[in-house]
KOLTORZA-399059 format. One record per atom (N, C-alpha, C): residue in three letters; y, x, z. Coordinates in pm, whole numbers, plus 32768, in hexadecimal, padded with zeros to 4 digits. Atoms other than C-alpha are relative to their C-alpha. Layout:
# residues N
alaYXZ
...
//
This chain:
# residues 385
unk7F8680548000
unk800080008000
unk807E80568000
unk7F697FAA7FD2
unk80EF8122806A
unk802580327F58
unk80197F6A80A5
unk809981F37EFF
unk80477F7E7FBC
unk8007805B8039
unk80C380987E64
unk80CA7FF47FE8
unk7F71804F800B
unk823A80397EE4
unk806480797FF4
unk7FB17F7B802B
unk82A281C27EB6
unk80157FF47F95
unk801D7FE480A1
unk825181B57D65
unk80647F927FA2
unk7F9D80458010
unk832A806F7D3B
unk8097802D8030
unk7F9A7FBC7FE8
unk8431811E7E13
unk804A80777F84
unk7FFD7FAB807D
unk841682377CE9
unk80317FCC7F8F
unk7FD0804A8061
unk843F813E7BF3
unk80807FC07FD7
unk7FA1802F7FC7
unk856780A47CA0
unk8069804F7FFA
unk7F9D7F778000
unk863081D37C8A
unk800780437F90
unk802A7FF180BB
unk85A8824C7B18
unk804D7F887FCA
unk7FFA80288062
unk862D813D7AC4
unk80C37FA38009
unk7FA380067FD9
unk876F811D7B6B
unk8064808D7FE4
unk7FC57F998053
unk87C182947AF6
unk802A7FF77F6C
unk801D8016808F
unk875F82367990
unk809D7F817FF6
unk7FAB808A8009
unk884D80F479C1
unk80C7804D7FE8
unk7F747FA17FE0
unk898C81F57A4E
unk803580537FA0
unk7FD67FAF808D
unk897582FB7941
unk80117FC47F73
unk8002802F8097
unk8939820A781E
unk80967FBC8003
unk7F61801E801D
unk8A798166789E
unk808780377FFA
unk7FB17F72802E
unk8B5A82BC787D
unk80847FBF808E
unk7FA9804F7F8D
unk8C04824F79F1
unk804480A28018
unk7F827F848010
unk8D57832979E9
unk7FFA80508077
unk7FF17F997F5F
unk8D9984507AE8
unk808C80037FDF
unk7FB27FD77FBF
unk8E9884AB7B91
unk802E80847FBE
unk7FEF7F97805B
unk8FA2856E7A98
unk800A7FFE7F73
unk800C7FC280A8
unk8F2984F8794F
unk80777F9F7FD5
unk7FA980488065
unk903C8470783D
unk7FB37F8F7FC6
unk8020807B8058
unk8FEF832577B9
unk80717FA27FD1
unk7F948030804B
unk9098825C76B2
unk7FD37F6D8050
unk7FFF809F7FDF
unk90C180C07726
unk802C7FC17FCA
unk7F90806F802F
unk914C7F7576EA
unk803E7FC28087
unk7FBF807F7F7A
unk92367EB777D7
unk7FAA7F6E802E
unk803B80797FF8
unk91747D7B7839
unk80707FB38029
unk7FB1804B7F82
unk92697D027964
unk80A0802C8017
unk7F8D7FAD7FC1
unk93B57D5279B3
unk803F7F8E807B
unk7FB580447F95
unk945C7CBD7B15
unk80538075805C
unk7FCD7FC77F9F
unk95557D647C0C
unk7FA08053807E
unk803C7FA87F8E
unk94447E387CE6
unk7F9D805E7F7B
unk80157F708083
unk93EC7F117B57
unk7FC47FA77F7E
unk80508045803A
unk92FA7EE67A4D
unk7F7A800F8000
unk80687FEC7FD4
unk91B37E817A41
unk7FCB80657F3C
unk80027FC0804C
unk91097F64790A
unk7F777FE97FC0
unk80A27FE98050
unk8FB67F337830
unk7FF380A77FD4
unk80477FA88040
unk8F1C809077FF
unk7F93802C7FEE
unk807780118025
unk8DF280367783
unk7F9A80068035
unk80507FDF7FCF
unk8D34804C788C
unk7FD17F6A8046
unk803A80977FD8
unk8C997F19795B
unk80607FDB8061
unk7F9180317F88
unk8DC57F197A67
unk80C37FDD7FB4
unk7F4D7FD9802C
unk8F6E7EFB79FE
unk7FF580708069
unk7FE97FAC7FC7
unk8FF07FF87A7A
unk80977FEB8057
unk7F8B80597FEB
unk912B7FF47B45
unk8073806A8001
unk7FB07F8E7FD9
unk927480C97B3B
unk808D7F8B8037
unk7FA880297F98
unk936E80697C41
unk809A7FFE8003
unk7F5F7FD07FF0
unk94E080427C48
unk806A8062800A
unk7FD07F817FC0
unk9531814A7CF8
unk8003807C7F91
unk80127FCC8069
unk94A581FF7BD5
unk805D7FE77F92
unk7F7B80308057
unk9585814F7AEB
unk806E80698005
unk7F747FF27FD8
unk969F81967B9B
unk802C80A87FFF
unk7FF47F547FE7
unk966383217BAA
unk801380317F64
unk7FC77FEC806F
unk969D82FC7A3A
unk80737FD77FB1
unk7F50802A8036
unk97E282717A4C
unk7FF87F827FD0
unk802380A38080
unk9751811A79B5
unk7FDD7F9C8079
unk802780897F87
unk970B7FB87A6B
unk7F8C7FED7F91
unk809B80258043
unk95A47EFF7A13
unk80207F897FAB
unk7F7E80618066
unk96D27E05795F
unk7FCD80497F4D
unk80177F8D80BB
unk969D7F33781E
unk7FAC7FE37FD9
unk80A37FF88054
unk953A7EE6780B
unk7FE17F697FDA
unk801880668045
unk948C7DB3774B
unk7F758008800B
unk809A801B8036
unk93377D37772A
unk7FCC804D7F7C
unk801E7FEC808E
unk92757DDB7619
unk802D807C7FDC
unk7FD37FCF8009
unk932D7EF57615
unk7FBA8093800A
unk806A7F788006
unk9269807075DF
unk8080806D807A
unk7FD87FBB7F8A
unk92BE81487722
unk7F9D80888007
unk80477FA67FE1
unk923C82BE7788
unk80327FEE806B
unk80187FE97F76
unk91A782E878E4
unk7FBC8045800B
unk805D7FB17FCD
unk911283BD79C2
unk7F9B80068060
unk8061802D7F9F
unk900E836E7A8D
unk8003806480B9
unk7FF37FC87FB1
unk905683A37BFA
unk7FAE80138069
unk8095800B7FAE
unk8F2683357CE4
unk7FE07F567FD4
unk807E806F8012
unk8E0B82127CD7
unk801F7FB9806A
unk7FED804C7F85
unk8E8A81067DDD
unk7F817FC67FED
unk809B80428018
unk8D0780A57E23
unk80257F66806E
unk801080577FBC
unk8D867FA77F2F
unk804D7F807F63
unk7FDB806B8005
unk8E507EC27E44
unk7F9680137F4F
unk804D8008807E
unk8D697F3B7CE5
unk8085802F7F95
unk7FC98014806A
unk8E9A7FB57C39
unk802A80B48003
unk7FF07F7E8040
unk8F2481007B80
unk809D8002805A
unk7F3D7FD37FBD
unk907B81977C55
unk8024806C7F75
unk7FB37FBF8072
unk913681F37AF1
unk8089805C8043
unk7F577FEA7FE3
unk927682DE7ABC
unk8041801B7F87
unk7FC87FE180A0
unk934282B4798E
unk807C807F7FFE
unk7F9F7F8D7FEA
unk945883B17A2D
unk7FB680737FDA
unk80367F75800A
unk936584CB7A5B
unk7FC680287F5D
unk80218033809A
unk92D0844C78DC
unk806C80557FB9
unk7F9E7FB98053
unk942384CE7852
unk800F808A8049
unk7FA07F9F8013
unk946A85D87904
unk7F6180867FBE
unk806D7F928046
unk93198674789B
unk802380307F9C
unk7FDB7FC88094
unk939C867C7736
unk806B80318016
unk7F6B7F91800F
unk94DA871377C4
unk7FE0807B8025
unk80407FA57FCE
unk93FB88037882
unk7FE080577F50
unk801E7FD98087
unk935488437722
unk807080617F98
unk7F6A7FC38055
unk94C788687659
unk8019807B8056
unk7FEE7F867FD2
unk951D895C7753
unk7FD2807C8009
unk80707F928024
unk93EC8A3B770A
unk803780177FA2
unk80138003807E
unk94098A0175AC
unk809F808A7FF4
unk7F597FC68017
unk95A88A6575C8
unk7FF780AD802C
unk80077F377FCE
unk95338BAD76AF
unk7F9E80797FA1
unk804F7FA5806D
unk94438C2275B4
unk803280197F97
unk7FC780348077
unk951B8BDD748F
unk805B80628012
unk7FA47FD17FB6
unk96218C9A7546
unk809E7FB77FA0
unk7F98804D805B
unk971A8B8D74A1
unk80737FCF809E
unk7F7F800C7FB8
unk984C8B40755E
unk80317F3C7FFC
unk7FCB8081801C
unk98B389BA759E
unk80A37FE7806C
unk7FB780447FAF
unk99F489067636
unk80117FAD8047
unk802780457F5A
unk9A0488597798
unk80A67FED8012
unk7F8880157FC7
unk9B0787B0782B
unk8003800C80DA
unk7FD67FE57F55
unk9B60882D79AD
unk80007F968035
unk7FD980877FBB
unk9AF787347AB0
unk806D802D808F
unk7FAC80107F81
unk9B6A87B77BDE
unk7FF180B47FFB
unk7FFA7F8E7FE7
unk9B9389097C86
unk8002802780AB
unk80147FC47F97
unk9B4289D97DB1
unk80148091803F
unk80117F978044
unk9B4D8B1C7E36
unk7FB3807E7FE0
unk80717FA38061
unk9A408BA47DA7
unk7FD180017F7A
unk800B802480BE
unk9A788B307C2D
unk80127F817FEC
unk7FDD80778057
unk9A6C8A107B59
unk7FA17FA68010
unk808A806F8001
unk999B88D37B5A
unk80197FC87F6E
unk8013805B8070
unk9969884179E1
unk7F887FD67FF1
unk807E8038800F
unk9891874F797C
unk7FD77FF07F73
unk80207FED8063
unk977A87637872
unk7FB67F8D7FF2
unk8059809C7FFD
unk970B8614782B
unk7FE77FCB80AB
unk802C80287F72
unk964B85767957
unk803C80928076
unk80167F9D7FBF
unk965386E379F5
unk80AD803C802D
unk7F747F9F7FC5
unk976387B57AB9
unk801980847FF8
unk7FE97F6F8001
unk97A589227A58
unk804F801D804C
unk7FB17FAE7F82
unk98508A037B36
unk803E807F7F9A
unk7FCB7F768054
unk993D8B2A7A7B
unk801580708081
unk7FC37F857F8F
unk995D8C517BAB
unk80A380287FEF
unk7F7A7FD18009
unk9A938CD27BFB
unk802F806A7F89
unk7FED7F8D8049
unk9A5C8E027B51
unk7FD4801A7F7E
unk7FEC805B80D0
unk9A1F8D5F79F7
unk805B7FBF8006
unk7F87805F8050
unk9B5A8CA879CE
unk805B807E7FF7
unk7FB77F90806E
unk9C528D6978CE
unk80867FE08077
unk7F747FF17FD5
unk9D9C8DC17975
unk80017FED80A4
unk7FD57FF47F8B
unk9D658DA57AD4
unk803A8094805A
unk7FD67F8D7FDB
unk9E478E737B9A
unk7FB08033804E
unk80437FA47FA2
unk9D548F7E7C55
unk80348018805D
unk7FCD7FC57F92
unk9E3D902A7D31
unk803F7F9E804D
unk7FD2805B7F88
unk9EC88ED77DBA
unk7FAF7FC88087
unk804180617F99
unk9E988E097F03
unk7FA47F937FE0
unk804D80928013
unk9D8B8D197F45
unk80337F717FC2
unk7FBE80628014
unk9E678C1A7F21
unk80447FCD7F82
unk7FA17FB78081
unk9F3A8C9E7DEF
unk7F567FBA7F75
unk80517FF9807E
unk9DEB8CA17D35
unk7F927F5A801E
unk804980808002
unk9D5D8B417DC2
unk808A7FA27FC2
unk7F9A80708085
unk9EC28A9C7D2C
unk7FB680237F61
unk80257FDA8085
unk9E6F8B777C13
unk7FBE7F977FA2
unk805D8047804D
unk9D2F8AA97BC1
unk802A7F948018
unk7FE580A88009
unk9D8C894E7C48
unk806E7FFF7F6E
unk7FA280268086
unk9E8189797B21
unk7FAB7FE57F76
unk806480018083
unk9D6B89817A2D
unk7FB47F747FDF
unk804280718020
unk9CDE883A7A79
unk806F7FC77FD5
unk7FA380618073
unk9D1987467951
unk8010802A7F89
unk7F9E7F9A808E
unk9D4B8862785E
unk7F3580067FAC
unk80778010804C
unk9C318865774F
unk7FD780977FF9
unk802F7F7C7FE9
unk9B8689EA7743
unk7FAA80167FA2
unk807B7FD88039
unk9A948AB7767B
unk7FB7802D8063
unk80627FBC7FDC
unk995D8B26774A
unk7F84800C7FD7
unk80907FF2802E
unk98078BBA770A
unk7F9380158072
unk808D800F7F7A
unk96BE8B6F77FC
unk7FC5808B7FF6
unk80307F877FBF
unk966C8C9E78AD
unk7F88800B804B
unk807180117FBE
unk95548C00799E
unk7FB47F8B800C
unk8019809B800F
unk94838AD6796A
unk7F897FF98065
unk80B280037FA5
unk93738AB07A9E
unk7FF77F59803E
unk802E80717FE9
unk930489527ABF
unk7FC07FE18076
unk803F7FEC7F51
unk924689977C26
unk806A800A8045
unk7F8480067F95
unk937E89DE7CC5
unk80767FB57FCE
unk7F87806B8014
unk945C88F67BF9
unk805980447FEE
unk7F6E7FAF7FFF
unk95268A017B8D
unk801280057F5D
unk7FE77FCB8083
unk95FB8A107A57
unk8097804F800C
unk7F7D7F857FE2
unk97018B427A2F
unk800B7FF77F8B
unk7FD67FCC80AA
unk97F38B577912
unk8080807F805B
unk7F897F7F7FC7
unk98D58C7F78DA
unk808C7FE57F86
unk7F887FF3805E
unk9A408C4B7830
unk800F80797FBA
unk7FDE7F858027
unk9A6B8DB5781C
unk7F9280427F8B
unk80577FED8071
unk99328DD37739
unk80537FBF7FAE
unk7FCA805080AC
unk99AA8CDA7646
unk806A80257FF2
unk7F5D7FBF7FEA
unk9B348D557670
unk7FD780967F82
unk80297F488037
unk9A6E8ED375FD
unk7FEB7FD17F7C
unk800080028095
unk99DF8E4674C5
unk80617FA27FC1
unk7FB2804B8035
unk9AED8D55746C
unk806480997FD3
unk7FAC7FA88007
unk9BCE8E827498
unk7FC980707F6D
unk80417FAB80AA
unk9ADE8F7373A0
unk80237FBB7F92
unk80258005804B
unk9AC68E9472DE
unk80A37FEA7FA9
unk7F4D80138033
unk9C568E6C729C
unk7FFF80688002
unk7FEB7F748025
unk9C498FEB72AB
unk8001803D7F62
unk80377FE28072
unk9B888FEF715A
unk807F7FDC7FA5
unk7FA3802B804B
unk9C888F1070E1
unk8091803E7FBF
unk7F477F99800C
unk9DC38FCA713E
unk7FF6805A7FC8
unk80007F5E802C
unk9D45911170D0
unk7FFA7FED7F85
unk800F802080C1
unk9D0A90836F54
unk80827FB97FC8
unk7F94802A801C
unk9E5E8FEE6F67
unk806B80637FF7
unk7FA47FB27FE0
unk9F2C910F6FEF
unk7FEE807E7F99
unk7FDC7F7B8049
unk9FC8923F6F35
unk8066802A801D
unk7F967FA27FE0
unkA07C93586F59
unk80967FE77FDF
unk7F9A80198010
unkA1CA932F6F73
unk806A7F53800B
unk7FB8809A800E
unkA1F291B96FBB
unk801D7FE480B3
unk803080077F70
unkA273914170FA
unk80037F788024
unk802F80757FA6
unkA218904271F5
unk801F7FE28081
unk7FAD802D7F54
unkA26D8F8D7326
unk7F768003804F
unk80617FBD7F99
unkA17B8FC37466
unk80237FF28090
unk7FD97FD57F79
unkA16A8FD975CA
unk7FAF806E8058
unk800D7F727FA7
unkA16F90FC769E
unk7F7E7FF28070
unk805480037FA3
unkA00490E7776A
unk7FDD807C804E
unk80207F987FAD
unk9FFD92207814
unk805580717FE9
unk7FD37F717FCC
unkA06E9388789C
unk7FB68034800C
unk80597F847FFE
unkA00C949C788D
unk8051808B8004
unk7FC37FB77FF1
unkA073961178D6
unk802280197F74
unk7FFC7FB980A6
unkA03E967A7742
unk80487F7D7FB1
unk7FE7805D803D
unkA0CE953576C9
unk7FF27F4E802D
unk7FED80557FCA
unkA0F893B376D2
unk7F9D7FAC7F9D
unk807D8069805F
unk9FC792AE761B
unk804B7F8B7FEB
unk7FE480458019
unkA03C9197756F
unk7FBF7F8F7FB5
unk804F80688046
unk9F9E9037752F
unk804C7FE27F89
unk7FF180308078
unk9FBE8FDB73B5
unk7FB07F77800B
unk802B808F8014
unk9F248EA873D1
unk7F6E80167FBF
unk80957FC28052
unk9DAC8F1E739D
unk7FDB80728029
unk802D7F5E7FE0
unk9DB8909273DE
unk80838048803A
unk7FBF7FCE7FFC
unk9E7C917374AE
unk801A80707FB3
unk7FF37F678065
unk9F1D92AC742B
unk8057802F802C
unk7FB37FCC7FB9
unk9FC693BB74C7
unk807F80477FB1
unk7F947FE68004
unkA113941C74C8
unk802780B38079
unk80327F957FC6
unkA1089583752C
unk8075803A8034
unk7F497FF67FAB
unkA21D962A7621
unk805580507FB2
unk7F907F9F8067
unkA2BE9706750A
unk80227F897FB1
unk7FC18050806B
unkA2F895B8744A
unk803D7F8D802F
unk7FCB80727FCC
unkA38594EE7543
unk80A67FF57FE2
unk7F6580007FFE
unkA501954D7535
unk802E80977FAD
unk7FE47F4F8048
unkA5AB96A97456
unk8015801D8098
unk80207FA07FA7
unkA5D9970B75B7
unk7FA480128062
unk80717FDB7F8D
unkA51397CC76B7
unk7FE67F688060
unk8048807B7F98
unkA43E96AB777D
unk7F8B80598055
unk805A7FBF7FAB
unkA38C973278B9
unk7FAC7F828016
unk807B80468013
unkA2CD960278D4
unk80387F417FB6
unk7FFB8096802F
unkA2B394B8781C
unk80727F99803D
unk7FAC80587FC2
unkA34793D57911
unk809B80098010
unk7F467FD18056
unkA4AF947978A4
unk801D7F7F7FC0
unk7FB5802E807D
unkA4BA93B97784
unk7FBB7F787FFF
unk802080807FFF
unkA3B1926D77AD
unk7FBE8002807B
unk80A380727F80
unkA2CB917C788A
unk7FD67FCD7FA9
unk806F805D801E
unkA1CE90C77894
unk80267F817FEE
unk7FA7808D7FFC
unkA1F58F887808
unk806A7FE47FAF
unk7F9A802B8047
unkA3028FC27757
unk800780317F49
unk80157FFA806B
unkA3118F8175E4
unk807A805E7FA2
unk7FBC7F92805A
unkA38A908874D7
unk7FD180047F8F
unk8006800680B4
unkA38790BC735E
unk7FFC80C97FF9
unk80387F74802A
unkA2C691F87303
unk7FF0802B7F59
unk7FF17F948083
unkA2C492F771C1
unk7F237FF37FF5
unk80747FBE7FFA
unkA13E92F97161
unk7FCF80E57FA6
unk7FF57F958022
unkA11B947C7145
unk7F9A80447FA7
unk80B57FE88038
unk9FAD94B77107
unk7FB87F91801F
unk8095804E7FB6
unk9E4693F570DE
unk7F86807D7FF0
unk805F7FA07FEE
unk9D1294AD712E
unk7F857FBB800B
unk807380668007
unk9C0893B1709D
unk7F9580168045
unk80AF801D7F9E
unk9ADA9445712D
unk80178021805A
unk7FCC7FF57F9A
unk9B96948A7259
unk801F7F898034
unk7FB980637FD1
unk9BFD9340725A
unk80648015805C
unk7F6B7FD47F82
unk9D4893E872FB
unk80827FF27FD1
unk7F6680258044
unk9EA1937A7298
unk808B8043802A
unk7FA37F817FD6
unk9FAF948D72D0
unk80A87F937FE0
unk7F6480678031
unkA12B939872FA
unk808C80658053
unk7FB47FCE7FD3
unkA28294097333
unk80707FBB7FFA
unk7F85802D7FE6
unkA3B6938A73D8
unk806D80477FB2
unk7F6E7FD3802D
unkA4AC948D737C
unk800B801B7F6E
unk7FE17FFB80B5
unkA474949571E8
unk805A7F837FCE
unk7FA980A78010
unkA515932B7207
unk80818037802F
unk7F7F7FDD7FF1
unkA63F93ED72A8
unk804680507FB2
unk7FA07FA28040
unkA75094B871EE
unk7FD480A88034
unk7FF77F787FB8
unkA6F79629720D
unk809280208032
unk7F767FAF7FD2
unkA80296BB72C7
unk801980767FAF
unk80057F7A8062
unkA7D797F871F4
unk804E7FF47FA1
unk7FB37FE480AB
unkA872977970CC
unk80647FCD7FE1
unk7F9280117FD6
unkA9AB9737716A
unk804F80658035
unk7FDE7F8B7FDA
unkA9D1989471F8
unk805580317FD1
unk7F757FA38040
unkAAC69921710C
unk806F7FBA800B
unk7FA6804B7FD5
unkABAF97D57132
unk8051802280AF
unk7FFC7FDD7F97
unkABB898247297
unk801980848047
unk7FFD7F787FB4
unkAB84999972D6
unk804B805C7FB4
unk80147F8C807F
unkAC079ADA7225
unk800E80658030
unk7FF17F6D7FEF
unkAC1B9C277279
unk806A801F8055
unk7F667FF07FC3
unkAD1B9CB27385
unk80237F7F8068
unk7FE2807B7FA2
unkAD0B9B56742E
unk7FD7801280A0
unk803B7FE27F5E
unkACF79B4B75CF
unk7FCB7F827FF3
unk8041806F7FE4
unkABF49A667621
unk7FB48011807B
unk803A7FE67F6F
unkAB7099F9777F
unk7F707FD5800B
unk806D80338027
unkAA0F99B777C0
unk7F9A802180A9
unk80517FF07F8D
unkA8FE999D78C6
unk7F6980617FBC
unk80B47F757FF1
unkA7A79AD978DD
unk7FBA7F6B8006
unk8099803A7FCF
unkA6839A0178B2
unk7FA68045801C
unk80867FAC7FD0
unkA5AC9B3678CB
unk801B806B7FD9
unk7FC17F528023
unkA5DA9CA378E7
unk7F5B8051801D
unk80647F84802C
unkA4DA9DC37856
unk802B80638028
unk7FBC7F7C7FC0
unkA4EC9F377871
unk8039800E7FAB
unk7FBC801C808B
unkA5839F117722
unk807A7FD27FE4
unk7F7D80458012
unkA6929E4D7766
unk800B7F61803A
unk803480B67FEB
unkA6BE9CC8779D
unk80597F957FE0
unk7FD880768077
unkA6D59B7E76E5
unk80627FC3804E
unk7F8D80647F88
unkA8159AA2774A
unk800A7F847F7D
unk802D806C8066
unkA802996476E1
unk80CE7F967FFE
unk7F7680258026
unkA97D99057639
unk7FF87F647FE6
unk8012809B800D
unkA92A977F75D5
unk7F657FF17FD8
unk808080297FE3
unkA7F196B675D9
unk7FA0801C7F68
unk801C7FAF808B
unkA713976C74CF
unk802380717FD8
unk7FDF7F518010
unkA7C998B274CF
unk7FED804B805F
unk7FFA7F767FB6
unkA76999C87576
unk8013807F7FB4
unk7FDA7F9E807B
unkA80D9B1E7512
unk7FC08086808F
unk804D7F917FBF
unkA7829C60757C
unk807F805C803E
unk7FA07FAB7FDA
unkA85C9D5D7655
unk7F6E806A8040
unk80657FAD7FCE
unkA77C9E8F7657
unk805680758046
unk7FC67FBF7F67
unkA79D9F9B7764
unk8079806D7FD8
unk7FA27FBA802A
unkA855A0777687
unk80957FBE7FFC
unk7F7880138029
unkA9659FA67673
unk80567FC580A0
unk7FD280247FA1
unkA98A9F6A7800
unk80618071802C
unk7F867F8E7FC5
unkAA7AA04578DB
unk7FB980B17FEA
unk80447F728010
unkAA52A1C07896
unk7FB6802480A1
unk805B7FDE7F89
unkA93AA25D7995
unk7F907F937FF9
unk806780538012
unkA88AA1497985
unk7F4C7FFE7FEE
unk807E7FD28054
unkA70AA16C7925
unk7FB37F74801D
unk806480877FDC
unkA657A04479C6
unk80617F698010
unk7F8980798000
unkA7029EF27987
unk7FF47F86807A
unk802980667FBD
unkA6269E3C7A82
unk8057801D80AE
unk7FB07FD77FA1
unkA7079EFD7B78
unk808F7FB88015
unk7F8680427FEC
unkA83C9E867B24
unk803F7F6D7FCA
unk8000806A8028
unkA7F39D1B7A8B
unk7F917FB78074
unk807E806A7FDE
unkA7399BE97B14
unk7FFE7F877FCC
unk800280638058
unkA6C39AB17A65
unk80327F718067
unk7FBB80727FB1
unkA79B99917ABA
unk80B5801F8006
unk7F637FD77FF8
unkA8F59A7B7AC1
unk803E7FFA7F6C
unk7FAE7FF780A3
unkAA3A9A3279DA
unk804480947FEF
unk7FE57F728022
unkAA9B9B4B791A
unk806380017F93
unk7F977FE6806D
unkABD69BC6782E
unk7FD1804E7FB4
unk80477FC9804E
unkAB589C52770C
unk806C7FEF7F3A
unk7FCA801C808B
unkABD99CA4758D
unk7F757FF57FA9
unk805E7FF8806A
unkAB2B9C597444
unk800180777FBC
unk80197FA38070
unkAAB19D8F7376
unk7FC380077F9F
unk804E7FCE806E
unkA9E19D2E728C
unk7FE67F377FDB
unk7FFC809E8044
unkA9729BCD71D4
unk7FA380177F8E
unk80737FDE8084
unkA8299BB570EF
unk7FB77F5F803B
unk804A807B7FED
unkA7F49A5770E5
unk7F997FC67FC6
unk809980228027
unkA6CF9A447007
unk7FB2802D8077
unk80A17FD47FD8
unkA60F9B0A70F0
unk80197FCB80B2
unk7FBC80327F79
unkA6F09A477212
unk7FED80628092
unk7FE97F917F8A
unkA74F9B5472D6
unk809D801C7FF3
unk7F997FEE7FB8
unkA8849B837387
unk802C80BF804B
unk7FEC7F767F90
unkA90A9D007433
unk80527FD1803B
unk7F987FEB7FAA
unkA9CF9D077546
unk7FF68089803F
unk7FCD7FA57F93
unkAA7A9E01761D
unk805E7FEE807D
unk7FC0800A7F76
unkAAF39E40778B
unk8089805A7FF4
unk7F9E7FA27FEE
unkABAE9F787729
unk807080077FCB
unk7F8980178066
unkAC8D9F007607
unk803F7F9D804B
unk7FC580577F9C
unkAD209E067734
unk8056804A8047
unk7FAE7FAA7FC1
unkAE4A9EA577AB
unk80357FD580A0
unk801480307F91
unkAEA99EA7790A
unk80677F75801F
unk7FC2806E8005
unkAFD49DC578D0
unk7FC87F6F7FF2
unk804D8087800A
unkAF129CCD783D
unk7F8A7FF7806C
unk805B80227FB8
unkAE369CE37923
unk804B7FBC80A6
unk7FCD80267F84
unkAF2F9CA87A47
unk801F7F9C7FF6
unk7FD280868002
unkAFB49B8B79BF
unk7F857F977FD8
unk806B805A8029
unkAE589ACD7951
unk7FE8800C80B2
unk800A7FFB7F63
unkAE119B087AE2
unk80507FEA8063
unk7F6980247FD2
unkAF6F9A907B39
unk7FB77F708021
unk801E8083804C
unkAF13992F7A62
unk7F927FEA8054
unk8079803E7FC6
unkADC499237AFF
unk80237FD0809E
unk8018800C7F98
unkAE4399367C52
unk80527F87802B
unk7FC4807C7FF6
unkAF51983F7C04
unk7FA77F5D7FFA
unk806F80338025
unkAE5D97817B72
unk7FB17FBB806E
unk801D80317F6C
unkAD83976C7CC6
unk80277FE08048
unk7FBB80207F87
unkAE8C97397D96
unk80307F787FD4
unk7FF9807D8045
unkAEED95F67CBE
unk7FC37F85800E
unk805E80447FC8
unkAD9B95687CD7
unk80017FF18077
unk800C7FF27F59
unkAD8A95917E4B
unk80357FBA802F
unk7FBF80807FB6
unkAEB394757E82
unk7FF87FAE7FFF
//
């Protein structure tokens, strides 16, 4: 009797397995396509083909921005199967998680692709950006968004970003992990190749000798970089002004826009050589209007050699007073000059092709010299009231 009602027990279960698998009863996870059957104020109910509706809940709705008002009878829906309610016999659907799978998906697709899309800024924090990618929420880090000031305050750089929400952006997906619900975009990626790719542009547009408007993005000891709209290109410290510049910030900032000479391109360098002072008047080729031979002219040492040393008469001229031509005895000039002092001096010489200037200390007689040191002192004492 026992062997008997086992053997039916066996049967009972053979044939209750056979019953389960032939009816393909969904897990937990899988995508299935539906129809709407039901719609009322607590969701909808869903046919997906299986022997139960299924049910996705309001709440669900609502996490897609939509009421269960949008939906209709009849209507083809993707869900995701969330668990097997065995007490009431029915399927717990999710049409939210349904979409964002395929946003999950796009976002692969976009990081493999390494293609670049535009997002509009929802909000901001401070630790970056929040945009949203369909159903889903990306996050941009701080240190992917283009232009944030670095060296500022916490604070400085959390206005910074709240200013961004609202504003539409390029970014490119940097991290897509679906277990932790993480999606990372980076502005500053897409910013890099947007920027190349306007590099290519500018450099097949530009030629020697044409100029262009720009802004000044950086300093530097050797020179000052300038955005062209695509590609910087430097502006090197001998071409900032005809005169001596000890450093950049003489003559520009940052920020501030200027109309440059293109000097050189250096295609497979992709390096663009620009210059401020070819847009100015040489001073040089005004020299003979101005100067001639025998003339007293006053001037400040910008820099003294054992040779002698340069004095710089107007902005762009410097004329040489070498040691021979200082007070007799003399031998070392760094003795009896320093850079920064004014000095009385005659012209001896004038070769303005090769823009050079002579002066002398000794062809300065003492008269004139008493009275230029008279004037000066009047001079100071003038200012002073």
């Amino acid at each position: 009797m026992t062997t008997t009602l086992n053997t039916m027990e066996d049967l009972d279960f053979a044939a209750m397995l056979e019953e389960t698998l032939s009816s393909g009863q969904p897990e937990r996870g899988d995508i299935l396509s539906g129809t709407v059957t039901a719609v009322d104020n607590y969701g909808l109910l869903v046919d997906v083909g299986w022997k139960y509706d299924g049910i996705v809940s309001r709440q669900d709705i609502e996490r897609m921005g939509m009421q269960t008002s949008d939906f209709s009878t009849g209507e083809p829906i993707e869900v995701i199967v969330m668990r097997l309610d065995d007490l009431e016999g029915s399927l717990i659907l999710s049409a939210s998680q349904a979409r964002q799978n395929e946003d999950w998906k796009n976002a692969e697709l976009l990081q493999e692709s390494d293609q670049s899309f535009n997002g509009l800024v929802q909000a901001a924090n401070k630790g970056g950006l929040i945009i949203p990618f369909g159903n889903l929420r990306g996050f941009i880090p701080a240190s992917h968004v283009v232009d944030l000031p670095r060296s500022a305050s916490e604070e400085e750089r959390l206005r910074y970003l709240e200013s961004m929400v609202g504003k539409e952006i390029a970014v490119k997906v940097i991290e897509v992990n679906r277990k932790r619900r993480r999606l990372v975009f980076s502005q500053r990626n897409a910013e890099r190749e947007n920027r190349n790719a306007r590099k290519e542009i500018l450099l097949g547009e530009l030629k020697e000798g044409d100029v262009r408007e720009g802004v000044v993005s950086g300093l530097c000891d050797f020179g000052a970089f300038v955005d062209l709209g695509g590609a910087d290109g430097l502006i090197h410290i001998s071409e900032l002004a005809w005169h001596r510049v000890r450093h950049p910030q003489e003559v520009v900032t940052v920020g501030q826009k200027v109309r440059v000479f293109i000097l050189h391109l250096d295609e497979s360098g992709k390096r663009i050589g620009l210059s401020l002072k070819r847009l100015q008047t040489n001073p040089w080729s005004t020299v003979e209007e101005r100067y001639h031979i025998g003339q007293l002219v006053e001037g400040t040492v910008s820099r003294v050699e054992a040779f002698g040393a340069f004095v710089s008469l107007d902005p762009g001229i410097e004329a040489l007073l070498h040691v021979s031509q200082l007070s007799d005895g003399v031998s070392d000039p760094r003795r009896e000059l320093s850079e920064g002092q004014r000095i009385l001096t005659r012209i001896i010489s004038i070769e303005t092709e090769k823009q050079r200037l002579g002066l002398s200390m000794k062809e300065v007689t003492a008269g004139e010299r008493a009275q230029w040191e008279e004037n000066r002192a009047k001079q100071t004492a003038d200012n002073a009231v």
